[in-house]
C-alpha positions as CSV (number, residue, x, y, z in Angstrom):
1,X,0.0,0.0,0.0
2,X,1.4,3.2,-0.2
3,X,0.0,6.6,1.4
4,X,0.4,10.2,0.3
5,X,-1.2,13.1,-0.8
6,X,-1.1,14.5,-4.3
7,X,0.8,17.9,-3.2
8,X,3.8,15.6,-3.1
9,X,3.6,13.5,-6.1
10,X,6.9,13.8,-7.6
11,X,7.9,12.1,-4.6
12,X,6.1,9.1,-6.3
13,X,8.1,8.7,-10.3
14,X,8.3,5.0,-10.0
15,X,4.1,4.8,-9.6
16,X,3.4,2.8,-12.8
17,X,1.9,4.2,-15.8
18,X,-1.9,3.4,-15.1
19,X,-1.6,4.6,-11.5
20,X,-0.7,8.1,-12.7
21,X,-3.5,8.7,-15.5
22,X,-5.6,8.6,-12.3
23,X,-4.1,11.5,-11.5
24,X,-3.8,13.0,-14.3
25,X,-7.1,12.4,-14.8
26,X,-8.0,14.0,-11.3
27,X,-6.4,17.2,-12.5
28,X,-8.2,17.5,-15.9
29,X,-11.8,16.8,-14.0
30,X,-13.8,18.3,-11.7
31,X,-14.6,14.9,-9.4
32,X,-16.4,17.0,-6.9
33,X,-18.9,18.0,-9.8
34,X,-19.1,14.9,-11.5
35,X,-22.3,12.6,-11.1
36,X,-21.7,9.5,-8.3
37,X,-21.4,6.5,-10.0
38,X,-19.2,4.5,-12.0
39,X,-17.1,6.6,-14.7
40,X,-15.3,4.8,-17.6
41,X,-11.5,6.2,-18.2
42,X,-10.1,3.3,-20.0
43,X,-13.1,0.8,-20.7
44,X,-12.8,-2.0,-17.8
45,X,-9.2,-1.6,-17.6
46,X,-9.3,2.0,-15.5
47,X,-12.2,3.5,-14.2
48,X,-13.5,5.9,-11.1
49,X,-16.0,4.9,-9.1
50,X,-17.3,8.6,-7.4
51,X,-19.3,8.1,-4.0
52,X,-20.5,9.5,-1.0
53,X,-21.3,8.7,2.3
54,X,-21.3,9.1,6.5
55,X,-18.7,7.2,8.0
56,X,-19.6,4.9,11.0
57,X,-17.9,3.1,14.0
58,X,-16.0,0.3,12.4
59,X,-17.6,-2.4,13.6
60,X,-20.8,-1.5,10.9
61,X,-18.3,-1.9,8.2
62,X,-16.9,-5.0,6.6
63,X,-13.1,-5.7,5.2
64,X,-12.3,-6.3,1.8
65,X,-9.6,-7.2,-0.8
66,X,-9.5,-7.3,-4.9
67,X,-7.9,-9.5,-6.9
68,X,-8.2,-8.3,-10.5
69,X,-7.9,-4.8,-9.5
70,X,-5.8,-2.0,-7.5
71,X,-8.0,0.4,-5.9
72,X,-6.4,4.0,-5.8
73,X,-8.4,5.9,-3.0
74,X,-8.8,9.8,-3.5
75,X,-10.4,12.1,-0.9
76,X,-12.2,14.7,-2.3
77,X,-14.1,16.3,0.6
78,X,-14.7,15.3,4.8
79,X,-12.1,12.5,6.8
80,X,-12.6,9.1,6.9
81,X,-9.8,6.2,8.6
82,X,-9.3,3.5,6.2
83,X,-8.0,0.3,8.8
84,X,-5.6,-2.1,7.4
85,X,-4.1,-5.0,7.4
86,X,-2.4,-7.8,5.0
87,X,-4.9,-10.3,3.6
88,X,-2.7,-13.2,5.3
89,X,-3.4,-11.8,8.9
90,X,-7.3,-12.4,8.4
91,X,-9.8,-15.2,7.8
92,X,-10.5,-15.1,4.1
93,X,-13.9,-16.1,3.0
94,X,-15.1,-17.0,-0.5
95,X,-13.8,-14.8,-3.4
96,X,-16.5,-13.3,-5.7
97,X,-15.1,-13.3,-9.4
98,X,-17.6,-10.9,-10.6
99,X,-17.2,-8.2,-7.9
100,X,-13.5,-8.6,-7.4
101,X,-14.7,-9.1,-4.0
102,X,-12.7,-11.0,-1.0
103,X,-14.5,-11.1,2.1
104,X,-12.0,-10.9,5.2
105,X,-12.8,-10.5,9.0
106,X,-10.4,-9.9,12.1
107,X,-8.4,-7.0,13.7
108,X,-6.6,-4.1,12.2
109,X,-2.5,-3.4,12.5
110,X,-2.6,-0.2,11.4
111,X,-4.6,2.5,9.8
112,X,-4.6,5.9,7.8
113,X,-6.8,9.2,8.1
114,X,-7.7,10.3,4.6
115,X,-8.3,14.3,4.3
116,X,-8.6,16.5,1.5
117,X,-6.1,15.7,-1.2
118,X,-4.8,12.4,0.7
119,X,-4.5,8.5,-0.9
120,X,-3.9,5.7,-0.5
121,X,-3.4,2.6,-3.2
122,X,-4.0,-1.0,-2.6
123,X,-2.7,-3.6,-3.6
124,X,-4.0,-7.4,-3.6
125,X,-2.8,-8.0,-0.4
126,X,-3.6,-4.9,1.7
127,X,-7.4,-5.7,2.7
128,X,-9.3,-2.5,3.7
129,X,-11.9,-1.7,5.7
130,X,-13.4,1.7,5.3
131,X,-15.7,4.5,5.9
132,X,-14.6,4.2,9.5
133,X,-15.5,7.6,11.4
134,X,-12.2,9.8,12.7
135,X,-13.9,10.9,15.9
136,X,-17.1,11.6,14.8
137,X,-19.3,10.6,12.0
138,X,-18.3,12.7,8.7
139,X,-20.2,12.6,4.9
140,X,-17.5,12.1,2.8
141,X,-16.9,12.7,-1.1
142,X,-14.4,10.1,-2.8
143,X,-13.1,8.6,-5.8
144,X,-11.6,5.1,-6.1
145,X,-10.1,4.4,-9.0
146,X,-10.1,1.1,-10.2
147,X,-6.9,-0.4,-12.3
148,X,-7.0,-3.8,-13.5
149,X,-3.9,-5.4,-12.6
């Protein structure tokens, strides 16, 4: 996984290719005006998924992993902890093909506070479980890139 904010992306050359049209594609579009949903950038290969919602205590939310794709995390507007932990720490349940979905419960080891500007990339083995409230719950505005792997 890595964690950053875009102010300091030329700390991040080595990011591949894909990873930085989703930038680039953050700076040529207003994301904060764009419709919620699901927005093609490269057919099924790269896409943004733009939603919204009230984060919660963390023991409402559910962990997950992807297989097929990274997910590149971008906060737009409000705070929301995203808690972490490698795949291989947690009980794995059945893998959904067609959602790119891997159920996972257990503990966190860590965690990040995303805030205006902030990511945070994923890779298949980081499971996350998000919209976790800060201190208090927060609506949030996001978009999570999707780049099949």
């Amino acid at each position: 996984m890595i964690f950053g904010n875009v102010r300091n992306l030329h700390e991040y050359p080595f990011l591949e290719q894909a990873v930085q049209a989703c930038f680039e594609y953050a700076k040529t579009h207003d994301l904060r005006a764009m419709e919620k949903g699901s927005h093609p950038i490269q057919g099924d290969d790269l896409f943004v998924n733009l939603v919204e919602y009230t984060t919660t205590d963390a023991d409402k939310r559910f962990w997950e992993a992807h297989r097929q794709y990274l997910d590149l995390h971008f906060m737009l507007q409000g705070e929301e902890q995203i808690d972490l932990n490698f795949i291989e720490n947690l009980e794995q349940g059945e893998f959904v093909p067609k959602d790119d979905f891997l159920p996972l419960q257990g503990e966190k080891n860590s965690q990040v506070v995303l805030r205006e500007g902030d990511f945070l990339l994923c890779f298949p083995h980081d499971a996350h479980r998000t919209a976790v409230a800060v201190q208090q719950p927060c609506a949030i505005r996001k978009a999570i890139f999707k780049i099949k792997i």
